[in-house]
C-alpha positions as CSV (number, residue, x, y, z in Angstrom):
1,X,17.1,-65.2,-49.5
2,X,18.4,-66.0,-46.3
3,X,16.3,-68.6,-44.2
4,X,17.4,-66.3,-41.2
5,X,15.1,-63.6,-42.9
6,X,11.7,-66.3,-42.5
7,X,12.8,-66.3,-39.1
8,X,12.4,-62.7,-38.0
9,X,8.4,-62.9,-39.5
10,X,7.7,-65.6,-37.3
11,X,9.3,-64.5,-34.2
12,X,9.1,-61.6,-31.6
13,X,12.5,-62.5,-30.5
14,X,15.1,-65.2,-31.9
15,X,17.0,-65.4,-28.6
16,X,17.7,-68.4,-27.0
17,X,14.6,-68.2,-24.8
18,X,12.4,-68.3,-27.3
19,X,14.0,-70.6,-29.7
20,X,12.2,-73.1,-31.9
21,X,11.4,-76.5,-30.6
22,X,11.2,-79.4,-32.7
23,X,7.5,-81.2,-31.7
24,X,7.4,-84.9,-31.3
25,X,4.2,-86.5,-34.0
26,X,2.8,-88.3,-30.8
27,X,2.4,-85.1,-28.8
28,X,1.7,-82.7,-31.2
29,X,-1.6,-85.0,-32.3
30,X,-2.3,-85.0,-28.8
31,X,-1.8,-81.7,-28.0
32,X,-3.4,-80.3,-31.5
33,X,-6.7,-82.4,-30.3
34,X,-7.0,-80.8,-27.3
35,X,-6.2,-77.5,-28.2
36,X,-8.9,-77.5,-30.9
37,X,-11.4,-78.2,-28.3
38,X,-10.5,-75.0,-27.0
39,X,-13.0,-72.7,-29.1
40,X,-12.1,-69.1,-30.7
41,X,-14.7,-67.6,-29.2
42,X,-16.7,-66.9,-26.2
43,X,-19.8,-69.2,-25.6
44,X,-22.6,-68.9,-23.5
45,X,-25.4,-71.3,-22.7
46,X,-29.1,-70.3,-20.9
47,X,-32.3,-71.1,-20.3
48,X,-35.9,-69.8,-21.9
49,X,-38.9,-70.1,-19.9
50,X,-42.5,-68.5,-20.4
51,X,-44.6,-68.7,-17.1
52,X,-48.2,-68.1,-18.1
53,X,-51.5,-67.0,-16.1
54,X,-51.4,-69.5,-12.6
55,X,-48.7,-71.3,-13.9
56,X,-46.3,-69.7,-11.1
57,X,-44.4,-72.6,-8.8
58,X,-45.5,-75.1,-10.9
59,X,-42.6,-76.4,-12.7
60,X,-44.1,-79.5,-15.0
61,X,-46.7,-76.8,-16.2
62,X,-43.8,-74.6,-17.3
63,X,-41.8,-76.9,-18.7
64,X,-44.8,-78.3,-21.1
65,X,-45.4,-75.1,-22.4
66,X,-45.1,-75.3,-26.7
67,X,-45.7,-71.6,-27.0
68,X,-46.3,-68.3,-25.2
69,X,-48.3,-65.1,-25.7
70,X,-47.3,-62.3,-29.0
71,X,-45.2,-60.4,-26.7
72,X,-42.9,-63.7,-25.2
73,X,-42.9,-64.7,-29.3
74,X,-41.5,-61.0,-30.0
75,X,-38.9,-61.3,-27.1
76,X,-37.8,-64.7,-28.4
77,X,-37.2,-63.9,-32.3
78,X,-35.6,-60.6,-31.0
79,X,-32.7,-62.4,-29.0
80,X,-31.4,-64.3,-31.6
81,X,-32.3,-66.7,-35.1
82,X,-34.0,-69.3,-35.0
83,X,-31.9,-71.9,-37.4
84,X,-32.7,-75.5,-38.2
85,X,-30.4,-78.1,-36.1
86,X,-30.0,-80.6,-38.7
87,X,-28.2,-77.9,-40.8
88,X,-25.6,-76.9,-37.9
89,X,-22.2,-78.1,-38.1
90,X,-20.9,-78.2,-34.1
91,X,-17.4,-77.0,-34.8
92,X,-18.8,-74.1,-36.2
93,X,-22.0,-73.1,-34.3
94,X,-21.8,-73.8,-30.1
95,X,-24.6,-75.6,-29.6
96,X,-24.2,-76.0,-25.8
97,X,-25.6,-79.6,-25.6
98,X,-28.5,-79.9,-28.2
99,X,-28.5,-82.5,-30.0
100,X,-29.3,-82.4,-34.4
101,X,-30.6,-85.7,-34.5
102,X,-34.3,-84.1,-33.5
103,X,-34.4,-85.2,-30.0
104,X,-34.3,-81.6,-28.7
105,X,-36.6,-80.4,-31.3
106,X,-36.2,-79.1,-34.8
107,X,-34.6,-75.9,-34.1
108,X,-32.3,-73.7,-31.9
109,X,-32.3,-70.0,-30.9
110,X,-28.5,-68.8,-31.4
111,X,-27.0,-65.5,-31.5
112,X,-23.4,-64.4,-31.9
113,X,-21.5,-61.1,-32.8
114,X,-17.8,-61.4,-33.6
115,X,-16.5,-62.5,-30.3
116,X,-19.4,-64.4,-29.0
117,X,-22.1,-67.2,-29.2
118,X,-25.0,-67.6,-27.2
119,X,-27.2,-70.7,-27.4
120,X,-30.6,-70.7,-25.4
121,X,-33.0,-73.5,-24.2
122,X,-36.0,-72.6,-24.9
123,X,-38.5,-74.7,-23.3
124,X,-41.4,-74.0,-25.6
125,X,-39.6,-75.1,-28.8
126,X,-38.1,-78.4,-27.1
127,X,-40.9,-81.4,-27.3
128,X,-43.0,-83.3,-25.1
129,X,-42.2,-86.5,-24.7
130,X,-45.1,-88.9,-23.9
131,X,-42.8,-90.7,-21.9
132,X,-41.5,-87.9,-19.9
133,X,-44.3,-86.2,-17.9
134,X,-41.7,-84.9,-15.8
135,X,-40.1,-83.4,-18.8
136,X,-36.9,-84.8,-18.2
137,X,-35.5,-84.1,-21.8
138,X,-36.2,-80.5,-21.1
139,X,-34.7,-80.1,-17.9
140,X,-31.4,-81.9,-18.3
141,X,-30.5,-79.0,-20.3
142,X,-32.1,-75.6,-18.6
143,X,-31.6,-77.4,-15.3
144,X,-27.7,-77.5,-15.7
145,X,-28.0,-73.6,-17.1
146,X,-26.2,-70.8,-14.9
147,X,-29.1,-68.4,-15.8
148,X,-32.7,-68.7,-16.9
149,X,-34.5,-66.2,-18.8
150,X,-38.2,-66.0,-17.6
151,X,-40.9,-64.2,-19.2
152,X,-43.2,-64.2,-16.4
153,X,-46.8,-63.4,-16.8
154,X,-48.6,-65.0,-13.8
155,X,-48.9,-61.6,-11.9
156,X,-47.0,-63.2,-9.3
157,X,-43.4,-62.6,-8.1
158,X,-41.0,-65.4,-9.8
159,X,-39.0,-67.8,-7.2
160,X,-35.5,-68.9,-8.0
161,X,-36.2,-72.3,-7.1
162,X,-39.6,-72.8,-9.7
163,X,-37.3,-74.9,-11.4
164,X,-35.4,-77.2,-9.3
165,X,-31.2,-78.0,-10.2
166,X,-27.7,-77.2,-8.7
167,X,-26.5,-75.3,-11.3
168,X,-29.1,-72.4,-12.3
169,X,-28.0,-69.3,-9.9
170,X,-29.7,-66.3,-11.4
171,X,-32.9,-65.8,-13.4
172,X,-33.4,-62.6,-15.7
173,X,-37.9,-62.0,-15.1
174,X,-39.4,-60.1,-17.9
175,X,-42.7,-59.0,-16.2
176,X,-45.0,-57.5,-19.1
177,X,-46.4,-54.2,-18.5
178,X,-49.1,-51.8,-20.4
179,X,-48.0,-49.5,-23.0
180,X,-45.3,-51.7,-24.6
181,X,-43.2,-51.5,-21.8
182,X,-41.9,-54.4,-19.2
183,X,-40.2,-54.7,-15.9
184,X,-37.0,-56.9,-15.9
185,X,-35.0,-57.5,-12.5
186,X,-32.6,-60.4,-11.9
187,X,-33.3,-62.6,-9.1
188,X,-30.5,-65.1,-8.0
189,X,-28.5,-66.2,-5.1
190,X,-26.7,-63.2,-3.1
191,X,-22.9,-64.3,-4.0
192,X,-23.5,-64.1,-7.8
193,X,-26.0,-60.7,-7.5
194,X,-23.0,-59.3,-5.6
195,X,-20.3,-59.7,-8.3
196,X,-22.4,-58.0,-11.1
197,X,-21.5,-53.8,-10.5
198,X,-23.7,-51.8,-10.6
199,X,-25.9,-53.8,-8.3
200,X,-28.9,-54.7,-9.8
201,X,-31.8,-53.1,-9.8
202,X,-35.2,-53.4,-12.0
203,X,-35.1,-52.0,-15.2
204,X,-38.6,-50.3,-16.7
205,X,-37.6,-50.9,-20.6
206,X,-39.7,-50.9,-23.8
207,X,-40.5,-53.6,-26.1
208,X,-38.1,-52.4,-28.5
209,X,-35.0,-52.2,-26.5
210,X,-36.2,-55.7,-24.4
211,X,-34.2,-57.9,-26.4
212,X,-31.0,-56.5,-26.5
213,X,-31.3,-55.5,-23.3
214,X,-32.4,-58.9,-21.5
215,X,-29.2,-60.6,-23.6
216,X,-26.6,-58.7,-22.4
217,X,-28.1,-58.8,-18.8
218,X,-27.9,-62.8,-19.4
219,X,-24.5,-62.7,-20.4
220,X,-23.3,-61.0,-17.6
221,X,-24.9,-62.9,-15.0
222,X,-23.6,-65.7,-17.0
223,X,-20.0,-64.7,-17.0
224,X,-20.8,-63.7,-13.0
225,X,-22.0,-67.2,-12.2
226,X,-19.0,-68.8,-14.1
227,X,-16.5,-66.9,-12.9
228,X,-17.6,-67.9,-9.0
229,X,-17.9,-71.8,-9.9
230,X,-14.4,-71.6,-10.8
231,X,-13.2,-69.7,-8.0
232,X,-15.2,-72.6,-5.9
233,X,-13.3,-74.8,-7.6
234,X,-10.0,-73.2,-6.9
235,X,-9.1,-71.4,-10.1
236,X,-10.1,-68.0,-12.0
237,X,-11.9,-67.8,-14.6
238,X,-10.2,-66.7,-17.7
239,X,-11.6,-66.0,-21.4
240,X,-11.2,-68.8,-24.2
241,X,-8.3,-67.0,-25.9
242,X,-6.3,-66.7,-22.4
243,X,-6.9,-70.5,-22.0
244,X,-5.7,-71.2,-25.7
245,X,-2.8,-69.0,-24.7
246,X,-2.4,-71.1,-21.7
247,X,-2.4,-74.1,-23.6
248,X,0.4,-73.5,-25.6
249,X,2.6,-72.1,-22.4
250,X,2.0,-75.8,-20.8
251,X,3.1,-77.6,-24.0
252,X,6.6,-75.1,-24.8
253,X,7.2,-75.9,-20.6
254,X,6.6,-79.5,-21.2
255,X,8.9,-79.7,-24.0
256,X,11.7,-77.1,-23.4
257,X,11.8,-79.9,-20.3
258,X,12.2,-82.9,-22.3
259,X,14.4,-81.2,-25.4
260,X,18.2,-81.3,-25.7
261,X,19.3,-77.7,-26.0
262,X,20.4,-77.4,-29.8
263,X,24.0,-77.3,-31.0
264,X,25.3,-73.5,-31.0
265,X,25.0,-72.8,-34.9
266,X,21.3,-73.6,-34.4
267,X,20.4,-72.0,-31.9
268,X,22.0,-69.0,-33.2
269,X,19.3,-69.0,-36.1
């Protein structure tokens, strides 16, 4: 067989532009290191909060919270699985900060679909350090979270700012309603809010549909808030496989610069 013939599978093109380039060891370690840190799928990282009867405002009192009424228990094991840290291997599962030595608790709420892993922070399965009235162990991870997901039964209209951080621009509220059925509106700063189409507005939806529902409304505003933090930043936000894509442009430009052109029987290959 012809080695020309291995060529043709791996190639679009064998032209000159497109030639193979020979990788130096130092640069492809280099290179390979970073570009596994770029993951294969999309991840997302939010926040889980339960407000309960006159806890509204007061952020400590949320933040303690170890559990939550039936229906905030339903919502939670309907959003994703509840899996054991110490069994998660984090080049496999995105685990958006939490840490498997038990420090964050025992276990995580994940979901993922082909394409995508969420990770939330639930507050009420995080513990309470004796330490940490302020329930700094808590917050350093919901407080750096674009969106919080709030199932808000204080009868009392949720503010964006309960719980205080730079980061957190949008807030999913689950307000419980008779007859299985809940209000949910999104509350969050104007700039994000406007880049989510249709513009929001509240959503009367049963029990059964809440979950699904309430996710996908998270990762929107997610993908919302992230994509205007970049463009604050001064570049656009693209999805994991772009930037892999990406990647591997930079390194061919950085070594087609630094790479003798090949003699002319090789490059004919």
């Amino acid at each position: 067989m012809n080695p020309r013939f291995v060529f043709l599978h791996l190639f679009r093109s064998l032209g000159q532009a497109e030639r193979a380039l020979p990788l130096p060891e130092s640069d492809v370690d280099r290179s390979v290191g970073v570009f596994d840190h770029i993951l294969t799928y999309e991840t997302h990282k939010m926040g889980l909060l339960y407000v309960g009867p006159g806890q509204l405002g007061r952020e400590q009192c949320i933040l303690s919270n170890t559990h939550g009424s039936v229906r905030y228990t339903a919502l939670l094991l309907g959003l994703g699985s509840l899996v054991r840290l110490s069994e998660l291997d984090p080049r496999r599962t995105y685990l958006g900060g939490l840490a498997c030595s038990g420090e964050d608790g025992t276990h995580c709420l994940c979901w993922q679909d082909d394409v995508t892993q969420v990770v939330f922070h639930v507050a009420t399965l995080m513990p309470n350090m004796e330490n940490d009235r302020q329930r700094g162990n808590k917050k350093r991870h919901i407080g750096n979270d674009y969106v919080h997901i709030v199932y808000n039964e204080s009868s009392e209209p949720y503010d964006l700012a309960t719980i205080r951080g730079d980061c957190h621009c949008v807030c999913v509220v689950v307000q419980p309603l008779k007859l299985g059925h809940n209000l949910v509106s999104l509350v969050g700063k104007p700039e994000v809010l406007e880049l989510l189409r249709p513009p929001p507005e509240p959503q009367l939806v049963p029990d059964s549909s809440l979950a699904v529902y309430v996710r996908q409304t998270a990762i929107h505003a997610n993908v919302a808030c992230t994509s205007l933090h970049r463009s604050q930043a001064g570049s656009s936000y693209v999805n994991n496989w772009h930037e892999r894509l990406q990647h591997l442009e930079r390194l061919r430009g950085r070594l087609e610069r630094n790479t003798e052109p090949p003699p002319d029987d090789l490059a004919d290959l």
